[in-house]
C-alpha positions as CSV (number, residue, x, y, z in Angstrom):
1,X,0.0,0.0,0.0
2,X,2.1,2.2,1.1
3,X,4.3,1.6,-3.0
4,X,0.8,3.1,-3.8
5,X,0.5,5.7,-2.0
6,X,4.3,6.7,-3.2
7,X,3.1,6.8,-7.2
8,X,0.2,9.1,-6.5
9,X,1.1,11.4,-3.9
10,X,-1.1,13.9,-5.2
11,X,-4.3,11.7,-5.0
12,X,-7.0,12.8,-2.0
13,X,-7.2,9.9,0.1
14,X,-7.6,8.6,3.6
15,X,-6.3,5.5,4.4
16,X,-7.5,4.0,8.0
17,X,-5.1,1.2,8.9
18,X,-6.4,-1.2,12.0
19,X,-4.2,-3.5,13.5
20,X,-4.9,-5.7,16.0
21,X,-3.8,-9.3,17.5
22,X,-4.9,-12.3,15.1
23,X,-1.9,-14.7,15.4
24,X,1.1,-14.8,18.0
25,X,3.7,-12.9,17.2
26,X,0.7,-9.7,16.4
27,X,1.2,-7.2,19.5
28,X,1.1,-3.9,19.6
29,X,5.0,-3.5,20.5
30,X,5.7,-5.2,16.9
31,X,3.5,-3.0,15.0
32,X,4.8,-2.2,12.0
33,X,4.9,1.4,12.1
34,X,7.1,1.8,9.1
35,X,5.1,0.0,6.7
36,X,2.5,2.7,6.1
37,X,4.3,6.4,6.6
38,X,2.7,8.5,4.5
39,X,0.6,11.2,6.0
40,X,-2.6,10.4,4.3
41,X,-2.6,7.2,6.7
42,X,-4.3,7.0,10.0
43,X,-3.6,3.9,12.2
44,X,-5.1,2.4,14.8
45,X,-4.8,-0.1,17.7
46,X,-7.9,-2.1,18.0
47,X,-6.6,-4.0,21.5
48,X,-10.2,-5.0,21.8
49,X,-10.4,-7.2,18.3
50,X,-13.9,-5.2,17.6
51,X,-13.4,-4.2,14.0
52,X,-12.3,-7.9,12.6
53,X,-15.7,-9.5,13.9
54,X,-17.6,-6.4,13.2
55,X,-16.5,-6.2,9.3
56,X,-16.8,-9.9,9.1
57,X,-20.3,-9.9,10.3
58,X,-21.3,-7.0,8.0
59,X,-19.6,-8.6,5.3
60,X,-22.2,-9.9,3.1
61,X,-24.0,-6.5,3.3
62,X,-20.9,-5.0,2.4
63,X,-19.7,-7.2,-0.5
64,X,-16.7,-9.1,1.0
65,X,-16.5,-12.4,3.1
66,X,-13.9,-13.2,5.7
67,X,-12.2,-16.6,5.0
68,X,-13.5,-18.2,8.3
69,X,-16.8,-16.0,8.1
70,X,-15.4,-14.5,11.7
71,X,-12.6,-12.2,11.5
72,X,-12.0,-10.4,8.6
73,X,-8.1,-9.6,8.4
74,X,-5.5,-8.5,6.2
75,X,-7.7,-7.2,3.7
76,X,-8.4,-4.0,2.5
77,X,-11.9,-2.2,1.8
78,X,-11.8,0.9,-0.5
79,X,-14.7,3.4,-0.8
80,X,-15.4,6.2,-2.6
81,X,-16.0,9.6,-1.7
82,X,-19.5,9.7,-1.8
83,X,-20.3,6.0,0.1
84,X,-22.3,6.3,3.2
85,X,-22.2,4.5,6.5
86,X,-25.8,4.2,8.4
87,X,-25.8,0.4,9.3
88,X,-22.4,-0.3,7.4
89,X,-20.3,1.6,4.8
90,X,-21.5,1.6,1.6
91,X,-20.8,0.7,-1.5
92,X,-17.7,-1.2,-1.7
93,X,-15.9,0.1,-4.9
94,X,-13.1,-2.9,-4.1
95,X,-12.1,-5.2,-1.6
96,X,-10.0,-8.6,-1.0
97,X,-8.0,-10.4,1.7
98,X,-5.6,-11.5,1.9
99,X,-4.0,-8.1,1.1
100,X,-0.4,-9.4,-0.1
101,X,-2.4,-11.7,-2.8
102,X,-4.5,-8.7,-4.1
103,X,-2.1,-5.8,-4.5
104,X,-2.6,-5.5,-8.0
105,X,-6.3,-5.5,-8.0
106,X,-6.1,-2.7,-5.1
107,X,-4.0,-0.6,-7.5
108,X,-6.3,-0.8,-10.0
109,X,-9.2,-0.1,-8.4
110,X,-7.6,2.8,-6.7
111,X,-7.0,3.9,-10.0
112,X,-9.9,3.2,-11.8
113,X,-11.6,4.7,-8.9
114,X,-10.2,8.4,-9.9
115,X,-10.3,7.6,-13.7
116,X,-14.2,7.7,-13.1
């Protein structure tokens, strides 16, 4: 993502990462706070594991399914400007999991999603 965000600096996006605990070595002490750096990135800590069940749940609504139809993880949701959220965000222009198998897709949505 953050190879993305380099090629198109001038693009008006928010990116909201959430990280939270999902396998072992996940902790907060070994976030990766280099891996997303550029300003147009907010992170958070979600010590609680509320938004990985939550998105999962709200998944079919929303157009994606987590793998084990709890936790919806490494994946990334992209919106455009004008979705809502009442319920649940809405629509979903693009989204996949796990993130490091869809990078190209994500680019191109990104980037279809300004083309239009």
């Amino acid at each position: 993502m953050q190879v993305l965000l380099n090629k198109n600096p001038e693009k008006d996006i928010v990116v909201y990462a959430i990280w939270f605990k999902v396998i072992n070595s996940d902790s907060r002490s070994a976030w990766p706070s280099l891996l997303l750096t550029d300003d147009r990135v907010t992170h958070f800590w979600d010590e609680k594991l509320i938004a990985g069940p939550w998105f999962a749940g709200w998944g079919p609504y929303i157009g994606i399914q987590a793998s084990d139809g709890y936790l919806l993880w490494d994946a990334f949701l992209l919106f455009s400007r004008t979705a809502t959220w009442e319920k649940y965000p809405q629509p979903l222009w693009s989204g996949a999991a796990p993130v490091v198998y869809w990078i190209e897709s994500l680019e191109q949505s990104f980037l279809a999603l300004y083309e239009q």
